[in-house]
PyMOL Python script that loads the backbone (N, CA, C, O; Angstrom):
from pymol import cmd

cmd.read_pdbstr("""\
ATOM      1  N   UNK A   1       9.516 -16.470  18.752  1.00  0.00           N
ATOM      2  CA  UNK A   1       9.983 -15.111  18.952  1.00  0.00           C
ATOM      3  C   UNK A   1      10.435 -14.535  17.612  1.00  0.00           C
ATOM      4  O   UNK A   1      11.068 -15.148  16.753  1.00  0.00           O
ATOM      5  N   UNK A   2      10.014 -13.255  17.557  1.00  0.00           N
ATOM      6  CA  UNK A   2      10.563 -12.598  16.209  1.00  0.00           C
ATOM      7  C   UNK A   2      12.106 -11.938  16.240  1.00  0.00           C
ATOM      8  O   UNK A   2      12.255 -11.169  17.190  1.00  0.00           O
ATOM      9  N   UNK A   3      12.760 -12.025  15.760  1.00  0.00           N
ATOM     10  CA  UNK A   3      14.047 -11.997  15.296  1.00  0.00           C
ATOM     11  C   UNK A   3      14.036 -10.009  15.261  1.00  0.00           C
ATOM     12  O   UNK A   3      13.072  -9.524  14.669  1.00  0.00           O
ATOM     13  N   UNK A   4      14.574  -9.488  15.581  1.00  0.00           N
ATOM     14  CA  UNK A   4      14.630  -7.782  14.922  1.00  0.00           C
ATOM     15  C   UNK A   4      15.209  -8.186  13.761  1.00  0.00           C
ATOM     16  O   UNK A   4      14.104  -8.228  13.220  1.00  0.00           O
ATOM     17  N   UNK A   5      16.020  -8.556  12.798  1.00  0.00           N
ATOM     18  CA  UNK A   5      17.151  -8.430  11.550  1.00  0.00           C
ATOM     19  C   UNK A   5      15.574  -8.624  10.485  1.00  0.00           C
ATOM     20  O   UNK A   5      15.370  -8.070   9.404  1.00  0.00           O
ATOM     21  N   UNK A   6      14.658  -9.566  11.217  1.00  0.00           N
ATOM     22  CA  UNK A   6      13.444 -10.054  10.066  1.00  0.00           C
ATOM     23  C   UNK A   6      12.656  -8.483   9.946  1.00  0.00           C
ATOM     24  O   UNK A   6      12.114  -8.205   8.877  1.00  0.00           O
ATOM     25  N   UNK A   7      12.637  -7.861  10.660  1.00  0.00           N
ATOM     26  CA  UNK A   7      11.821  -6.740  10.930  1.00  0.00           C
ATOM     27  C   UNK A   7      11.822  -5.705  10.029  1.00  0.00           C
ATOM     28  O   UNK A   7      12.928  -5.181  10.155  1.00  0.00           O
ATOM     29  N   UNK A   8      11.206  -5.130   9.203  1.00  0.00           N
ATOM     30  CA  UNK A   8      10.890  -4.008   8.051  1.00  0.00           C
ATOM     31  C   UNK A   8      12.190  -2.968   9.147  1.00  0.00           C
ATOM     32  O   UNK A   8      12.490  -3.111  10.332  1.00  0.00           O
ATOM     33  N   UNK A   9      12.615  -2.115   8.263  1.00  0.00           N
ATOM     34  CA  UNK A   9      13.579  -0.919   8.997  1.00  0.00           C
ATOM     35  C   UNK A   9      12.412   0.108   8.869  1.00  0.00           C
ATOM     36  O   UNK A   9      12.764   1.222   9.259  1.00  0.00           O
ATOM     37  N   UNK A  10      11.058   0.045   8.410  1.00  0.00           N
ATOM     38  CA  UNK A  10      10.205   1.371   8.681  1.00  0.00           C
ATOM     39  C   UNK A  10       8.756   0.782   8.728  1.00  0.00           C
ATOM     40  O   UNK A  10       8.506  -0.136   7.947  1.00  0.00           O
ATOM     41  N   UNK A  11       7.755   1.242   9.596  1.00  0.00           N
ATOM     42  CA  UNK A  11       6.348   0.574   9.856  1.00  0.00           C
ATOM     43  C   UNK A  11       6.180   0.231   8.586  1.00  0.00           C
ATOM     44  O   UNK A  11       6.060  -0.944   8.240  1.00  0.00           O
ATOM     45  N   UNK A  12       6.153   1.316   7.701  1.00  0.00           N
ATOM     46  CA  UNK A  12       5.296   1.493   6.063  1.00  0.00           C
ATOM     47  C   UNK A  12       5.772   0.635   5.518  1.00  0.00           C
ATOM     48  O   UNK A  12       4.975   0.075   4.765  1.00  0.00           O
ATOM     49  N   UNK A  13       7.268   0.005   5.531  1.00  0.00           N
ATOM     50  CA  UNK A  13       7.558  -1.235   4.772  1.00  0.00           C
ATOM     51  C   UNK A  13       6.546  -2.641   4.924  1.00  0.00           C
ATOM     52  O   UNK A  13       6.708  -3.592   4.159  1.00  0.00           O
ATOM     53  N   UNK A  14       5.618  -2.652   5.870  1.00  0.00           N
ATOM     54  CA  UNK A  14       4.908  -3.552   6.259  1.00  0.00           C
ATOM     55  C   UNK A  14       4.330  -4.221   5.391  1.00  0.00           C
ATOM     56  O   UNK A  14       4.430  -5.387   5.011  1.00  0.00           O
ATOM     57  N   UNK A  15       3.627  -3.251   5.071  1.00  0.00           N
ATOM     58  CA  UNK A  15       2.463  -3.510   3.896  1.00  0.00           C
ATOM     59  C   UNK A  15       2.514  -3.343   2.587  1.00  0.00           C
ATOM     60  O   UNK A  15       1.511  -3.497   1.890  1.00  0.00           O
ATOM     61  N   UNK A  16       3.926  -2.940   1.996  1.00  0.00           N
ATOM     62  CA  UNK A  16       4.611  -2.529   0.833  1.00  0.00           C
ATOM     63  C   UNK A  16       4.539  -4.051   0.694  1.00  0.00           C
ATOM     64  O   UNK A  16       3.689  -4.631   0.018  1.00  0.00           O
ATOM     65  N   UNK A  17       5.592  -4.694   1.457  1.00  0.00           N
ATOM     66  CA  UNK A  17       6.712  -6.010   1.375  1.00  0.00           C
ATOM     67  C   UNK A  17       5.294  -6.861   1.488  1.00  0.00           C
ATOM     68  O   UNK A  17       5.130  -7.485   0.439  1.00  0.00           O
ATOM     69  N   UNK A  18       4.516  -7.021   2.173  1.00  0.00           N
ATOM     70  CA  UNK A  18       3.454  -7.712   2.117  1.00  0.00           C
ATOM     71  C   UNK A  18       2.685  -7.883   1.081  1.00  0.00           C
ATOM     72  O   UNK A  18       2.241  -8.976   0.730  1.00  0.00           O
ATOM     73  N   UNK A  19       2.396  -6.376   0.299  1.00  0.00           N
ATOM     74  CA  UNK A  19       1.725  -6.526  -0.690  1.00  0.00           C
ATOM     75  C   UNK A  19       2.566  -6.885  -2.259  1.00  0.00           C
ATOM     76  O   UNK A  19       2.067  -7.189  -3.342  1.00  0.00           O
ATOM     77  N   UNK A  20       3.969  -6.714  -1.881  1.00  0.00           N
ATOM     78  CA  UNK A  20       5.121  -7.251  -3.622  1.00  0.00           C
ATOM     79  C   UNK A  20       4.934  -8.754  -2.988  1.00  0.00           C
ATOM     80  O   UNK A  20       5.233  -9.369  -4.012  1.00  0.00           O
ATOM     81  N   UNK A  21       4.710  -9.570  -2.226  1.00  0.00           N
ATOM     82  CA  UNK A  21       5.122 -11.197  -1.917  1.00  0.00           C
ATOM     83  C   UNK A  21       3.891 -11.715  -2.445  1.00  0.00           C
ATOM     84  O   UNK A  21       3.850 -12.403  -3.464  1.00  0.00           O
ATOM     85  N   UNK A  22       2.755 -11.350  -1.673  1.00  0.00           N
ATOM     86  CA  UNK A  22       1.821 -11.521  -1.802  1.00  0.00           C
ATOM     87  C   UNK A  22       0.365 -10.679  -1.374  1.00  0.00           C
ATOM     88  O   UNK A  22      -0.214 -10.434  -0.316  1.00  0.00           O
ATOM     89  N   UNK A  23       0.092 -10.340  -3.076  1.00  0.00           N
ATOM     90  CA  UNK A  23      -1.183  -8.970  -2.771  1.00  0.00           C
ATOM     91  C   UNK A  23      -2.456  -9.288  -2.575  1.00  0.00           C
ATOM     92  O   UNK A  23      -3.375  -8.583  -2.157  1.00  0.00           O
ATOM     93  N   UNK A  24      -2.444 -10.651  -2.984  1.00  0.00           N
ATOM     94  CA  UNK A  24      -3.869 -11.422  -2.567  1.00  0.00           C
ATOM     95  C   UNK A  24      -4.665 -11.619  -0.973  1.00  0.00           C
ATOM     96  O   UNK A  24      -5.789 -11.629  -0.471  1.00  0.00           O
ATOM     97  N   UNK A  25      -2.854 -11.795  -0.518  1.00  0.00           N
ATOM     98  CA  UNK A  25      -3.617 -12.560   0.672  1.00  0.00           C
ATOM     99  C   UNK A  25      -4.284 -11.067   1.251  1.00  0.00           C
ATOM    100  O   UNK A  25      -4.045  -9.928   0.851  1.00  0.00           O
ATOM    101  N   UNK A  26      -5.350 -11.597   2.512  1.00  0.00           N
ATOM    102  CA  UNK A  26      -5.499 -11.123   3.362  1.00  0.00           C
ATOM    103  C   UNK A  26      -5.399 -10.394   4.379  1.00  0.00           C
ATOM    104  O   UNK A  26      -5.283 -10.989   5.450  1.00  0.00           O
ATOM    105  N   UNK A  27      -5.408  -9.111   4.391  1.00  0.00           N
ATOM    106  CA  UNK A  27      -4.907  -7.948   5.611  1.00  0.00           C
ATOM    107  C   UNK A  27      -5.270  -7.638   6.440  1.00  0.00           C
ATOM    108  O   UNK A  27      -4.693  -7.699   7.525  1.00  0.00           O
ATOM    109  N   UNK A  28      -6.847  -6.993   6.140  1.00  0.00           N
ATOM    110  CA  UNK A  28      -7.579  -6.537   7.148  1.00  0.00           C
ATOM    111  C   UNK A  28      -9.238  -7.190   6.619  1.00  0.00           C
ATOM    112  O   UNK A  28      -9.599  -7.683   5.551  1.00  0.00           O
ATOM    113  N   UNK A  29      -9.996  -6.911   7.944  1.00  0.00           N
ATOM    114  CA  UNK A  29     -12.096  -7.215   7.324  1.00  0.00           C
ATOM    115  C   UNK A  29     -12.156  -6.155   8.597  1.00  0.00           C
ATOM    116  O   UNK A  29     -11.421  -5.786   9.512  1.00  0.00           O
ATOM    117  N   UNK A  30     -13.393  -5.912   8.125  1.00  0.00           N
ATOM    118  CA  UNK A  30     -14.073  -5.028   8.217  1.00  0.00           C
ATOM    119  C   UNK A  30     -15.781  -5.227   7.890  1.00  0.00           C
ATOM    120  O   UNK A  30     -16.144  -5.273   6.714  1.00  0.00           O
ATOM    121  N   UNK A  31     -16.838  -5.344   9.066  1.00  0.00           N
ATOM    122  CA  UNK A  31     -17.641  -5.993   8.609  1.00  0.00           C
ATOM    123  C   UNK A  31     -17.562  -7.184   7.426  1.00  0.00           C
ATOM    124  O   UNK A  31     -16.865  -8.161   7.702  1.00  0.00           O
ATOM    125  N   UNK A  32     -18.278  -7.153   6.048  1.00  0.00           N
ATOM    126  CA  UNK A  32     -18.521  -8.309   5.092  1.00  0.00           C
ATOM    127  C   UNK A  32     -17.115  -8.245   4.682  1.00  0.00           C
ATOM    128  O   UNK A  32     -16.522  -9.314   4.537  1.00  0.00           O
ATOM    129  N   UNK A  33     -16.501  -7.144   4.475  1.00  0.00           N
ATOM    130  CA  UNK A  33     -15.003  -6.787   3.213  1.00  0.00           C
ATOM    131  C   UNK A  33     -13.551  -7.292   3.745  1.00  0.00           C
ATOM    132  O   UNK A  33     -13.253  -7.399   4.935  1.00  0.00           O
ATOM    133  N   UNK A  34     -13.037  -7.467   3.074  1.00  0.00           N
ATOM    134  CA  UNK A  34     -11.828  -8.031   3.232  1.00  0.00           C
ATOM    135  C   UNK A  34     -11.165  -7.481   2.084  1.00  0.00           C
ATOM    136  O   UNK A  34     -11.432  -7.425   0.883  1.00  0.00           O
ATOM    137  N   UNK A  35      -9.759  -6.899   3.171  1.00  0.00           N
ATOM    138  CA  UNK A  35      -9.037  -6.243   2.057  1.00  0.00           C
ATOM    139  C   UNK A  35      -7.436  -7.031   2.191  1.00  0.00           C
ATOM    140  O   UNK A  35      -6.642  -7.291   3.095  1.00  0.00           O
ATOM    141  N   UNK A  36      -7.536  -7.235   0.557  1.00  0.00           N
ATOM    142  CA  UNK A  36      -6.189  -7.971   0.793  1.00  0.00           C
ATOM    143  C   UNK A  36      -4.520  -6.703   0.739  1.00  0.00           C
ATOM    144  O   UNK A  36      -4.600  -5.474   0.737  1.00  0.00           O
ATOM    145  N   UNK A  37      -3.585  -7.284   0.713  1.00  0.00           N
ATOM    146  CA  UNK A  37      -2.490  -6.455   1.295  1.00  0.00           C
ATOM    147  C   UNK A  37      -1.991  -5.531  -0.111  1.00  0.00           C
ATOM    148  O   UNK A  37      -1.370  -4.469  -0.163  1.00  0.00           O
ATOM    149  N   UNK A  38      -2.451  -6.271  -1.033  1.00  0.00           N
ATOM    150  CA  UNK A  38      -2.081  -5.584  -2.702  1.00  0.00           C
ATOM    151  C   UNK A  38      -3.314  -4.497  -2.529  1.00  0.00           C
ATOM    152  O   UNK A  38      -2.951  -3.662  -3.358  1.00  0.00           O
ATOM    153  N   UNK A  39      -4.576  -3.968  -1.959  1.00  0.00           N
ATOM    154  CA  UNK A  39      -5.852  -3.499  -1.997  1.00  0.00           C
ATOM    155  C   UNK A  39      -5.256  -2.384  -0.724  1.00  0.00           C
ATOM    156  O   UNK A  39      -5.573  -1.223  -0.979  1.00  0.00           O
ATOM    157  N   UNK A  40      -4.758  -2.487   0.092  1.00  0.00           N
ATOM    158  CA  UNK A  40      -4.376  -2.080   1.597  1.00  0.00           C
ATOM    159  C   UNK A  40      -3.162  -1.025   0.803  1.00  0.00           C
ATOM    160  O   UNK A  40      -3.326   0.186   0.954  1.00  0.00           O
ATOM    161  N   UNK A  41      -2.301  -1.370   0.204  1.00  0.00           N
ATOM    162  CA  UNK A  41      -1.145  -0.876  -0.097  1.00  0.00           C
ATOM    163  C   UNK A  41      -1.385   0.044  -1.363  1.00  0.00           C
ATOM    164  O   UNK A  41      -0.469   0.776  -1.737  1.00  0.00           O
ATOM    165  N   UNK A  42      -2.625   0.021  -2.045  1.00  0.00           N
ATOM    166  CA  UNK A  42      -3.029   0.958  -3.203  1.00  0.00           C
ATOM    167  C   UNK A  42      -3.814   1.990  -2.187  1.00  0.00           C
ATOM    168  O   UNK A  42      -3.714   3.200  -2.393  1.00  0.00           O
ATOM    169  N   UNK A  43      -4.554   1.518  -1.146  1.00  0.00           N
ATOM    170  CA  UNK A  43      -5.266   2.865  -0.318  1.00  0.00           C
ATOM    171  C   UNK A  43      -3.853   3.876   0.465  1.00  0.00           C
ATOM    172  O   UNK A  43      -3.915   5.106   0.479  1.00  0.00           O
ATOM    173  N   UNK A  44      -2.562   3.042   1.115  1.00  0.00           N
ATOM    174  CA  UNK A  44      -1.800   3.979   1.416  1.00  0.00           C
ATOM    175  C   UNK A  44      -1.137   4.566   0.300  1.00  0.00           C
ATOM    176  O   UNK A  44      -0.528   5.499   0.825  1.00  0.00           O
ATOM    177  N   UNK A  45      -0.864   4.592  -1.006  1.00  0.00           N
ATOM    178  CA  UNK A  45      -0.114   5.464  -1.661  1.00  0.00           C
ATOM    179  C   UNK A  45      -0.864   6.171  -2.393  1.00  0.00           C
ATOM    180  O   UNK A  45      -0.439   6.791  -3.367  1.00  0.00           O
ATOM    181  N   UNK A  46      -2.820   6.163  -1.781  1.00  0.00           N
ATOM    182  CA  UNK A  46      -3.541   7.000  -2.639  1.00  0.00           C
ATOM    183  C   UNK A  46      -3.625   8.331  -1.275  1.00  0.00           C
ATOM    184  O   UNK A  46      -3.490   9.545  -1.424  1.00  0.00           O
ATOM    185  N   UNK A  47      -3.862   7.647  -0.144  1.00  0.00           N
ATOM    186  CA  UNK A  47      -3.689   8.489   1.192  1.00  0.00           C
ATOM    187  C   UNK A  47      -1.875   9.200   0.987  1.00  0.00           C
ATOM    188  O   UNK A  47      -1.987  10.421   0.873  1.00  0.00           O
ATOM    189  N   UNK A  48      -0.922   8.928   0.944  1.00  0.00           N
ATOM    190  CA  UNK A  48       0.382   9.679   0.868  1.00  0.00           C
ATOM    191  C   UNK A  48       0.333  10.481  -0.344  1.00  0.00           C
ATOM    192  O   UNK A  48       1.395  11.103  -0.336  1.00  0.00           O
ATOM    193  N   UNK A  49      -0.209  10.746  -1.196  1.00  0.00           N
ATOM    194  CA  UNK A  49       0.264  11.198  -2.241  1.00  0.00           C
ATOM    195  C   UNK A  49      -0.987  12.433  -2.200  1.00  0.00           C
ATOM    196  O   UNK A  49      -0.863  13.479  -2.838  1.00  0.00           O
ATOM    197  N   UNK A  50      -2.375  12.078  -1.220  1.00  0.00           N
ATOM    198  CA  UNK A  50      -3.132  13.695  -0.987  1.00  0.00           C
ATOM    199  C   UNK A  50      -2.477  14.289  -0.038  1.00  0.00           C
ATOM    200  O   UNK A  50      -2.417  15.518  -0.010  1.00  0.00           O
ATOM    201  N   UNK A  51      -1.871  13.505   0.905  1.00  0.00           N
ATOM    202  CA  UNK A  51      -0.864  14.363   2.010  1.00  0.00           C
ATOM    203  C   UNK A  51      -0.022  14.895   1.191  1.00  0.00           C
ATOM    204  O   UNK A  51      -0.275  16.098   1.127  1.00  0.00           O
ATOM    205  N   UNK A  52       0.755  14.647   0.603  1.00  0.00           N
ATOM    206  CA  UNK A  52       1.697  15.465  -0.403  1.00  0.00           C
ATOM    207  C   UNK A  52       1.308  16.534  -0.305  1.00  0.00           C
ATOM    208  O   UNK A  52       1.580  17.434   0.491  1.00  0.00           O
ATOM    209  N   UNK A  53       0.134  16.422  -1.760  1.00  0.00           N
ATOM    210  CA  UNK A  53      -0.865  17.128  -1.863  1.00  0.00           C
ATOM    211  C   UNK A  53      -1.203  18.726  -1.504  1.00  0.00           C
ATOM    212  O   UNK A  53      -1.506  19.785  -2.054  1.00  0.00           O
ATOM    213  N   UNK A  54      -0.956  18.193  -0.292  1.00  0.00           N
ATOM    214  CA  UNK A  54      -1.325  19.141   1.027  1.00  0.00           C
ATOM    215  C   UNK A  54      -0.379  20.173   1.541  1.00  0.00           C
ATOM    216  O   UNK A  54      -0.255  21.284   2.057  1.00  0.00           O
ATOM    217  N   UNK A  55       0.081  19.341   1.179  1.00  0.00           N
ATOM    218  CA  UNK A  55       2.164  20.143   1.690  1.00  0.00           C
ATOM    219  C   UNK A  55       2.600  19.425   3.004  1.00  0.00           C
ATOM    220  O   UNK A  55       3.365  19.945   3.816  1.00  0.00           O
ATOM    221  N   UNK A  56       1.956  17.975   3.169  1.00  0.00           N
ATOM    222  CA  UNK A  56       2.865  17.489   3.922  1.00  0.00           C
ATOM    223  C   UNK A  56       4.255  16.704   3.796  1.00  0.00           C
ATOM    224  O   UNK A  56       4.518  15.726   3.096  1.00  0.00           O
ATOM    225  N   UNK A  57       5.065  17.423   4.682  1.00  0.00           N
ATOM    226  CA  UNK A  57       6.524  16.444   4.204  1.00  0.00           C
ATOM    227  C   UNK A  57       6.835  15.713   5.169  1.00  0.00           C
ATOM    228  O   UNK A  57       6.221  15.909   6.218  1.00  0.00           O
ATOM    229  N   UNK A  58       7.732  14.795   5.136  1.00  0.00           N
ATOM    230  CA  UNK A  58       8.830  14.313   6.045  1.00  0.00           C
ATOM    231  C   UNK A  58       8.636  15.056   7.582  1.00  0.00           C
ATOM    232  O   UNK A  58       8.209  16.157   7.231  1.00  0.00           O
ATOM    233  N   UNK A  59       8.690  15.088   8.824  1.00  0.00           N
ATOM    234  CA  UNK A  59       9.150  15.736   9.740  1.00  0.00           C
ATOM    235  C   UNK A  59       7.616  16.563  10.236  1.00  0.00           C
ATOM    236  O   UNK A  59       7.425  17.122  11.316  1.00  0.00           O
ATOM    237  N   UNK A  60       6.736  16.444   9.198  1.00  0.00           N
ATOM    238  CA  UNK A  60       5.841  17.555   9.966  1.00  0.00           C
ATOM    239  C   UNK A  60       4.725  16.714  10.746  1.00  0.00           C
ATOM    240  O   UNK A  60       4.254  15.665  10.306  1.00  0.00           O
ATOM    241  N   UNK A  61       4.366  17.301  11.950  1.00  0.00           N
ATOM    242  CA  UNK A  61       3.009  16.687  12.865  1.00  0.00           C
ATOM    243  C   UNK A  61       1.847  16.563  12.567  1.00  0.00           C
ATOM    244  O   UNK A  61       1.056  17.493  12.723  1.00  0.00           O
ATOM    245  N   UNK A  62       1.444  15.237  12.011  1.00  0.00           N
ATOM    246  CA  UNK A  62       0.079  14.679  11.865  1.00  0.00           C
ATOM    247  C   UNK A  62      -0.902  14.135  12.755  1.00  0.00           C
ATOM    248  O   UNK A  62      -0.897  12.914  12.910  1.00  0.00           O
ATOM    249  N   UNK A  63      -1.714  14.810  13.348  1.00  0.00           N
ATOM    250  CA  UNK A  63      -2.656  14.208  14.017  1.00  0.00           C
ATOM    251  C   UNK A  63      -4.307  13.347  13.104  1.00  0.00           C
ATOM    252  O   UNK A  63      -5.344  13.734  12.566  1.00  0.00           O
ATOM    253  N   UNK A  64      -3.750  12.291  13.359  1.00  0.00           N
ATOM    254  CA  UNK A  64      -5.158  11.508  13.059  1.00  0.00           C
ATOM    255  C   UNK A  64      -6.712  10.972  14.157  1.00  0.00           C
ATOM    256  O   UNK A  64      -6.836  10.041  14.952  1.00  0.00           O
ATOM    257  N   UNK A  65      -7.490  11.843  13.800  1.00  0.00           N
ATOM    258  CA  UNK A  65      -8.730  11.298  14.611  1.00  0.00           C
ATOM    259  C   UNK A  65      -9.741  10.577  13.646  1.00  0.00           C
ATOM    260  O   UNK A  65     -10.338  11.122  12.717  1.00  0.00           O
ATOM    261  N   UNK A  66      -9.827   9.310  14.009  1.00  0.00           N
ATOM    262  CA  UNK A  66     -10.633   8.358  13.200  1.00  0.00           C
ATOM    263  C   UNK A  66     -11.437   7.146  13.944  1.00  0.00           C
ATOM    264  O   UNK A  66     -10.940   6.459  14.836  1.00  0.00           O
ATOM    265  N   UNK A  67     -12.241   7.056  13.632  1.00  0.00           N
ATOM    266  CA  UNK A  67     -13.000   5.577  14.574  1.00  0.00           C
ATOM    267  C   UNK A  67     -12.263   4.578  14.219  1.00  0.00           C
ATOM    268  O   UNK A  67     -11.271   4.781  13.519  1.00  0.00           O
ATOM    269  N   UNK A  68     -12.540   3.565  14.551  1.00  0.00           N
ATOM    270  CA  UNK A  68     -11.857   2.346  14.293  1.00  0.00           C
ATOM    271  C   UNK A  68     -12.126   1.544  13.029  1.00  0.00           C
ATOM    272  O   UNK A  68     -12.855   0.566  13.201  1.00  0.00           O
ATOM    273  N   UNK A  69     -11.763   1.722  12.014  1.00  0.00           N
ATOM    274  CA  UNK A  69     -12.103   1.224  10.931  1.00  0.00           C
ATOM    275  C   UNK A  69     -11.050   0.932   9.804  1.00  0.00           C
ATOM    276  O   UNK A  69      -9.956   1.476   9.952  1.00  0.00           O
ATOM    277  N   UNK A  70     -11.232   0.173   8.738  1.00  0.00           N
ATOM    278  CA  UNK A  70      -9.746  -0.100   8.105  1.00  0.00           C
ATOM    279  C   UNK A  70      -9.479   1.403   7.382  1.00  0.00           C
ATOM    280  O   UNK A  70      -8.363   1.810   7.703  1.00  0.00           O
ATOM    281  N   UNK A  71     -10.158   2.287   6.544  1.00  0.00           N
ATOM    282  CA  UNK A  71      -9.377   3.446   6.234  1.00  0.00           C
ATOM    283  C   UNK A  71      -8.263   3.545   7.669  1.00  0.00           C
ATOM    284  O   UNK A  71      -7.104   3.152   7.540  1.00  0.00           O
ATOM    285  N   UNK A  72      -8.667   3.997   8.748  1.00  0.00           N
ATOM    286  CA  UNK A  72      -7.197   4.924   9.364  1.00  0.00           C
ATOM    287  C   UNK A  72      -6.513   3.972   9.747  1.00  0.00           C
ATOM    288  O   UNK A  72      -5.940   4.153  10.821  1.00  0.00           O
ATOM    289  N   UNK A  73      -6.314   2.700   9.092  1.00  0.00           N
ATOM    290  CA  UNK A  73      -5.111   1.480   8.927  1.00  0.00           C
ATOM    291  C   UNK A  73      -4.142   1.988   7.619  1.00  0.00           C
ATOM    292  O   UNK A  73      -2.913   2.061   7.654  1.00  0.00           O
ATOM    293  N   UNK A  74      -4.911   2.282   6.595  1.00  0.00           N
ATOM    294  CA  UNK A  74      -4.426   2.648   5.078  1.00  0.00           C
ATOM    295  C   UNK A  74      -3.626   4.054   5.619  1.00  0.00           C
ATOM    296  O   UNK A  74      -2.412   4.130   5.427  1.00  0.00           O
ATOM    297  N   UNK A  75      -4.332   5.136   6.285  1.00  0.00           N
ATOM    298  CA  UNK A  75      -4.108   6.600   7.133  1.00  0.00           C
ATOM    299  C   UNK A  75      -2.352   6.531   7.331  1.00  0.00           C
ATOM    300  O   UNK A  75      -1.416   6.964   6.659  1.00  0.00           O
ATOM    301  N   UNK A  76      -2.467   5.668   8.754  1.00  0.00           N
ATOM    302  CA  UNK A  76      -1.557   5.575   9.464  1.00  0.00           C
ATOM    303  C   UNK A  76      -0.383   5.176   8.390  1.00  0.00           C
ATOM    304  O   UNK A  76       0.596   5.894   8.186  1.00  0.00           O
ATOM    305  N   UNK A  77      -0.624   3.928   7.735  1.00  0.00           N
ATOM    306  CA  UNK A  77       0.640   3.372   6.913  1.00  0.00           C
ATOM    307  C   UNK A  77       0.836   5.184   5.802  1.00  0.00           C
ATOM    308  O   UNK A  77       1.957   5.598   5.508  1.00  0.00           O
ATOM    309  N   UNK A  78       0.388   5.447   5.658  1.00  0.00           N
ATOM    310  CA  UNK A  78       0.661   6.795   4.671  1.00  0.00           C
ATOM    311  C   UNK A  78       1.101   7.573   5.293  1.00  0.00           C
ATOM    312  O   UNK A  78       2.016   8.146   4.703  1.00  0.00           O
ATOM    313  N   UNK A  79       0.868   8.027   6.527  1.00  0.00           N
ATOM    314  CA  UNK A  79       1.679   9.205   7.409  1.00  0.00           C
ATOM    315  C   UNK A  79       2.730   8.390   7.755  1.00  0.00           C
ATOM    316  O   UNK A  79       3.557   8.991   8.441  1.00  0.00           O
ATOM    317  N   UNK A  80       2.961   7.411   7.566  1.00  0.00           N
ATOM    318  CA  UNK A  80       4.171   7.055   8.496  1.00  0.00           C
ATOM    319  C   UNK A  80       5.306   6.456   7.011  1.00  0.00           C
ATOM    320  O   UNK A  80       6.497   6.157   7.098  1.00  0.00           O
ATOM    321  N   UNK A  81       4.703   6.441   6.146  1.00  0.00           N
ATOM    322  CA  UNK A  81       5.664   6.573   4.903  1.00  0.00           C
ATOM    323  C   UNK A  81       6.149   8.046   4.218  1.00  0.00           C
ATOM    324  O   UNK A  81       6.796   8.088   3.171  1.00  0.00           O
ATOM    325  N   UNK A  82       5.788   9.085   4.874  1.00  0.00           N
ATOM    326  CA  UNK A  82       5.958  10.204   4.718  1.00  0.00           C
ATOM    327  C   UNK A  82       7.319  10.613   5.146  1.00  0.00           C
ATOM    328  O   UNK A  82       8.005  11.484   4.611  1.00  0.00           O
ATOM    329  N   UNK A  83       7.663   9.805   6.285  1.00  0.00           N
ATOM    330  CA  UNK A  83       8.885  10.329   7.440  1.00  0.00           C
ATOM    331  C   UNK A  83       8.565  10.977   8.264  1.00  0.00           C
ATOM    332  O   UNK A  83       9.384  11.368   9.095  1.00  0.00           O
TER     333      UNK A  83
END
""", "prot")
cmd.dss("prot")
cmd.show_as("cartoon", "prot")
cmd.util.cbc("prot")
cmd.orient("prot")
């Protein structure tokens, strides 16, 4: 059983803390590719920073429509490091 106290205090810490421990390992595949968590964590702060971009802040409603694929994994961790 997982403990809550072990638990990131925000989704986006997930893959931050994953990728400062260890950026090598393994996150997501996707067909042949495999993206490790240091590779995962450079696509969300390239995705948060065009939301910026955009004029998204903190507080405002993002709807994501995406097939199932690792981009709207990178997506999600970026809207949800936004606030």
């Amino acid at each position: 059983m997982i403990e809550l106290s072990s638990l990131p205090s925000r989704i986006s810490d997930i893959v931050r803390l994953k990728a400062a421990h260890t950026p090598g390992a393994p996150a997501l595949a996707e067909g042949g590719r495999v993206w490790s968590y240091g590779a995962l964590q450079c696509e969300v702060e390239r995705h948060a920073q065009h939301l910026r971009d955009l004029g998204v802040r903190g507080g405002d409603r993002v709807m994501l429509v995406s097939e199932n694929w690792v981009a709207q994994v990178g997506l999600l961790f970026a809207i949800a490091s936004l606030d």
